[in-house]
Phi, psi and omega in degrees: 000154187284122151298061173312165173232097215257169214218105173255135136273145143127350186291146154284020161113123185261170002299192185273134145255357190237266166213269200255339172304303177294332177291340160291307143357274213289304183286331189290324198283309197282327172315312205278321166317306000150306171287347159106013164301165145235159233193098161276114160223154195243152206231114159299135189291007173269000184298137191305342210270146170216017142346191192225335198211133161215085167110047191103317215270125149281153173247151156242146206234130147237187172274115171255123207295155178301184161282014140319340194265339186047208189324297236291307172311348184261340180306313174319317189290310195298316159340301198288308190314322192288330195268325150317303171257045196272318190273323187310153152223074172292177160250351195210129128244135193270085161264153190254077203094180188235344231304331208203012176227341147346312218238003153240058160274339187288355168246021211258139174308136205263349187259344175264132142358117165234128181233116178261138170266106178294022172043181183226090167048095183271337185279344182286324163352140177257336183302352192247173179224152231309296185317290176339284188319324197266329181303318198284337147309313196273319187304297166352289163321299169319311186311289164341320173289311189263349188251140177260301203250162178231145183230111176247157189251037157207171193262341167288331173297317191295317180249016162281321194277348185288309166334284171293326173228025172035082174209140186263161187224158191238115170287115186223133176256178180298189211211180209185133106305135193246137191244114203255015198258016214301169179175109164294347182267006188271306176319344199257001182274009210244338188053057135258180189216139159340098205064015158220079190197154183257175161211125173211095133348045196201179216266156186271103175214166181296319187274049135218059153047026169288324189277330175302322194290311167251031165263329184287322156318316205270340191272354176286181174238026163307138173256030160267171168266178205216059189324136128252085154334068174192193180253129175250045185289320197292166175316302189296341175300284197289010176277326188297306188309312182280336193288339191246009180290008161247355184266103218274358180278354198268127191210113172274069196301346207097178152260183216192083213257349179308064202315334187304284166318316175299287183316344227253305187292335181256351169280305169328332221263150172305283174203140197280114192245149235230123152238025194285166197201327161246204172074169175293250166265114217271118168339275180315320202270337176271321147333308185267012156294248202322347163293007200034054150287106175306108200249136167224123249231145140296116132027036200229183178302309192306334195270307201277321178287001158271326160247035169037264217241341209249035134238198175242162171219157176211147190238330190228172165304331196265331171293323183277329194285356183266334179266339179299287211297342180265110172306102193259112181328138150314320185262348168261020156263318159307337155277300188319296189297334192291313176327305203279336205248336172288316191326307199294307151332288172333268173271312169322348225281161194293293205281358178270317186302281185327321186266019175248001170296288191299325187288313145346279177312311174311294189311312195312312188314293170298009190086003196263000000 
């Protein structure tokens, strides 16, 4: 077998502390070790892990400027990850998105195989403002320019990009672990109880519907609690935390990376709610699949093409006040979870992503 020598830049850093990139980041490097590659991934130096080797895996630490720098740090970082591997003799480089490493492609290793995971339409974001969105255009374009092969990780993505540059791409989606280790005593730090709690997991931003989801919460007349997962340093985090900060059933845990809890909270949880609005195929919703979570997902392509038939959906507040307020049959929540969980087998599974990964990566190499 070829030992190639491949490369993800630009993750903030394994193991994953942050989100979906890195979680890819983190199963995609040690799989491929595993397989006997060699496996470069680079770690911001703010990152907690700070070793040379993990799981097989090298890390390169590079500088990523503080948060005086805001967005601007991450531009600063990849630069640096790019201009490391520049000195390398990969054979593969990985970017994992284009948002901030685009605008060096023109530095990009001139001897390695580049393959961009063209990530889902990131210029869509509501988090961003109107310039940020045209910039997030052009960064696209570049990624398209500058990239020979391509990944998009849901098939609508795959054919917006056919749509859009008449360019082909190779579908490949995150992975799921399915997790059997559920435990209720996990539950008392968060002080909810089995089965009567909401749940929503995800970084606190607009386009993933946190303010519908618990304004419609606030306005019900539910006794359950309403678990939030995330971090509420950023502005709109602490605009959520104060606006609902009278609502003593509304509970802001942080974030919470501790896989053993999480799953443990979305199995347990009444029901789990997916507010992501953009992007491809979003980690967390295949997480809270394999948790056997009754999911009720917004409403959009990216979401209904991963869960078809076997959620609930909502576009507004009066559909969530609807799925809170309905009593959901046992037996239709129980076909619903068992279905998500053949899915996950199926299509989902961590070691089938990998080995299309690997089969990917072989072709780019040789050109095919």
């Amino acid at each position: 077998m070829e030992k190639l020598k491949i490369a993800i830049p630009g993750t903030r850093g394994i193991p994953n502390r942050y989100g979906g990139f890195e979680q890819l980041a983190e199963h995609l490097s040690v799989g491929l070790a595993e397989k006997g590659y060699s496996v470069t991934v680079y770690n911001s130096h703010r990152h907690s892990f700070t070793g040379k080797k993990w799981k097989n895996v090298t890390v390169v630490h590079c500088h990523e400027p503080g948060n005086w720098m805001g967005a601007g740090g991450q531009f600063i970082y990849d630069l640096n990850c790019i201009r490391h591997s520049r000195k390398q003799e990969y054979d593969i480089v990985l970017f994992p998105g284009y948002t901030s490493n685009s605008v060096w492609g023109w530095l990009y290793p001139k001897k390695a195989v580049i393959i961009s995971h063209m990530d889902g339409l990131e210029w869509k974001r509501s988090k961003y403002s109107g310039p940020v969105q045209q910039f997030l255009k052009y960064a696209e374009q570049l990624a398209v320019k500058y990239s020979q092969f391509y990944i998009a990780d849901s098939e609508f993505i795959q054919s917006y990009l056919k749509n859009k540059y008449d360019i082909s791409s190779k579908y490949i989606p995150y992975g799921a672990e399915i997790y059997n280790n559920e435990n209720p005593a996990y539950l008392e730090e968060f002080k909810v109880i089995p089965d009567n709690y909401y749940v929503l997991m995800a970084r606190i931003e607009p386009e993933n519907n946190i303010e519908m989801i618990l304004e419609a919460f606030h306005q019900s007349s539910s006794a359950k609690k309403f678990l939030v997962l995330g971090n509420t340093a950023n502005k709109f985090g602490r605009k959520m935390a104060g606006k609902f900060s009278g609502d003593p059933r509304i509970l802001f845990a942080g974030a919470v990376y501790d896989a053993a809890k999480t799953h443990s909270l979305k199995y347990y949880s009444s029901v789990y709610f997916h507010g992501h609005s953009v992007g491809g195929t979003n980690p967390s919703l295949l997480e809270a699949m394999a948790s056997r979570a009754l999911v009720a997902a917004h409403k959009n392509p990216f979401n209904q093409e991963v869960l078809q038939q076997n959620g609930l959906y909502f576009a507004s507040v009066s559909d969530i006040k609807n799925i809170i307020n309905e009593a959901h049959g046992k037996e239709l929540k129980e076909k619903m979870i068992s279905n998500n969980l053949d899915t996950i087998r199926k299509k989902f599974s961590w070691d089938k992503v990998i080995d299309q990964y690997e089969s990917f990566i072989l072709s780019c190499y040789h050109g095919q």
